[in-house]
Residue, then its C-alpha position, 0 to 999 in steps of 0.5 A: x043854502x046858507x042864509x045871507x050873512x053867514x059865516x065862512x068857518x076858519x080857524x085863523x079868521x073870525x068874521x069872514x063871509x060871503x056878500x052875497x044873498x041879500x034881495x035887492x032892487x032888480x034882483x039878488x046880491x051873487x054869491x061867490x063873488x064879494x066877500x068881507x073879513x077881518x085881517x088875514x094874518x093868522x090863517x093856518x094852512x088849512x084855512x089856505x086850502x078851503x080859501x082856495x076852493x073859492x077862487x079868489x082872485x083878488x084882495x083888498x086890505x083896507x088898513x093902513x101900513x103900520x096894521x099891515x106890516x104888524x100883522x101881514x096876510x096869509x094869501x092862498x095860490x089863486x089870489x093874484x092881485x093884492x091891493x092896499x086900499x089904507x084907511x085910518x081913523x081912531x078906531x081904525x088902530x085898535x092897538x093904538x086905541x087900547x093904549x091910549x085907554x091905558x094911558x088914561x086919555x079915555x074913560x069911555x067911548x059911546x056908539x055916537x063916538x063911533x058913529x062921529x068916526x064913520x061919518x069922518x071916514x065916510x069924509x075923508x076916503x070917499x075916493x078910497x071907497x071909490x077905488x076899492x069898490x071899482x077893484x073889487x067889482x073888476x077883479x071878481x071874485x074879490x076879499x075885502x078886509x081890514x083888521x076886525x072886518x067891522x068898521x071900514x069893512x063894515x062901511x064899504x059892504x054897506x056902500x055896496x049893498x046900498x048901491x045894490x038897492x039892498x034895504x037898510x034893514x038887511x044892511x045894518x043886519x049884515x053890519x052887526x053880525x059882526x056882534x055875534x061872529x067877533x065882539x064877543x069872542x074879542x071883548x072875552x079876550x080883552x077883559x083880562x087885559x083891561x082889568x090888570x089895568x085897572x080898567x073894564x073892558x065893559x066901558x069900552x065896547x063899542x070899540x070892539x062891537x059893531x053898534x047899530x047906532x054908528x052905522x045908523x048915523x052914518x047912513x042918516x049922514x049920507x042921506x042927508x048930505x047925498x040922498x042915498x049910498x047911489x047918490x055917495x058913490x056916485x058923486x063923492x067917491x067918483x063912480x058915476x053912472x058908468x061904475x054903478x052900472x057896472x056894479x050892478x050888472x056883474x053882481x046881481x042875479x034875477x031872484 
């Protein structure tokens, strides 16, 4: 069986994998029923049929209208319920961010940077990581998925595997794999791109990387401020104890 975190190869998709495996509180995340991408706009036909085998039900984007309508989903035949759940923030817009560095309104960016925007989405779409979480659990098998599958991705998978008692090492474990399926092969892409302007791609990473730090940051904030992802989802994002029972109850398995 492969290990949590593993990568669902598709040739339209870069950081799509399954949620499940990780030990948790109680038990084990189920595999086969939650599962995080980045966007779903360049799948092949092929990619469509194996998406299939899978039995999704359900998707989640998590990006806002602009990315969407530029970039739609390819959806397979056992989805039946597709959900905007929009999300923004200045990471969010790639395409923006990349113009405003060639514009010369940025010189850098550094992992706190990114960090200081988690904690901003963990702020103002608490209720959005609430309502996405409910769908999701609800609505099983379920795809969340926004553009790069890192950031907003990145923070309702940590949300969840918090809430499912999975230790914070295995969650910025899951968080940066998306250094080895994605970064690399995006920050490749780019650096032609940045050195015609004149610029290095370098300077910019973590934009296009999944910084431990930032997610580091983000869970020191809701400690501090809530005590625990529970606490978070619980109070801020409007699951109470009924949603986090829930959540636990039809995602984790003895073992």
């Amino acid at each position: 069986m492969n290990t949590p975190g593993a990568r669902i190869e598709l040739d339209g998709t870069l950081n799509l994998r399954d949620l499940g495996g990780w030990q948790a509180d109680g038990g084990t995340v189920a595999r086969g029923l939650l599962y995080r991408s980045d966007r779903l706009s360049e799948l092949t036909d092929a990619d469509l049929d194996r998406l299939d085998t899978l039995e999704i039900r359900t998707v989640i984007d998590l990006r806002y209208g602009q990315e969407a309508n530029e970039h739609p989903s390819r959806l397979w035949s056992s989805v039946d319920n597709h959900v905007d759940v929009p999300m923004a923030g200045d990471l969010a817009n790639q395409k923006s961010f990349i113009e405003r560095a060639f514009a010369g309104e940025m010189d850098d960016i550094s992992d706190q940077a990114v960090g200081e925007g988690y904690i901003e989405m963990l702020i103002r779409h608490a209720i959005d990581f609430g309502r996405a979480i409910n769908i999701a659990v609800d609505n099983t098998p379920t795809l969340f998925h926004c553009t790069a599958g890192k950031d907003r991705t990145g923070l309702l998978a940590m949300l969840m595997l918090g809430t499912l008692g999975v230790g914070q090492d295995d969650i910025l474990h899951d968080f940066t794999l998306s250094n080895q399926y994605r970064a690399e092969v995006r920050m490749k892409a780019l650096a032609p791109i940045f050195a015609a302007e004149g610029l290095n791609v370098e300077t910019f990473r973590p934009a296009f990387s999944a910084p431990r730090l930032a997610m580091e940051m983000a869970l020191e904030w809701i400690g501090r401020e809530y005590g625990s992802p529970t606490a978070y989802v619980r109070e801020a994002a409007g699951l109470g104890d009924d949603g986090i029972d829930r959540l636990r109850n039809r995602t984790l398995v003895p073992g």
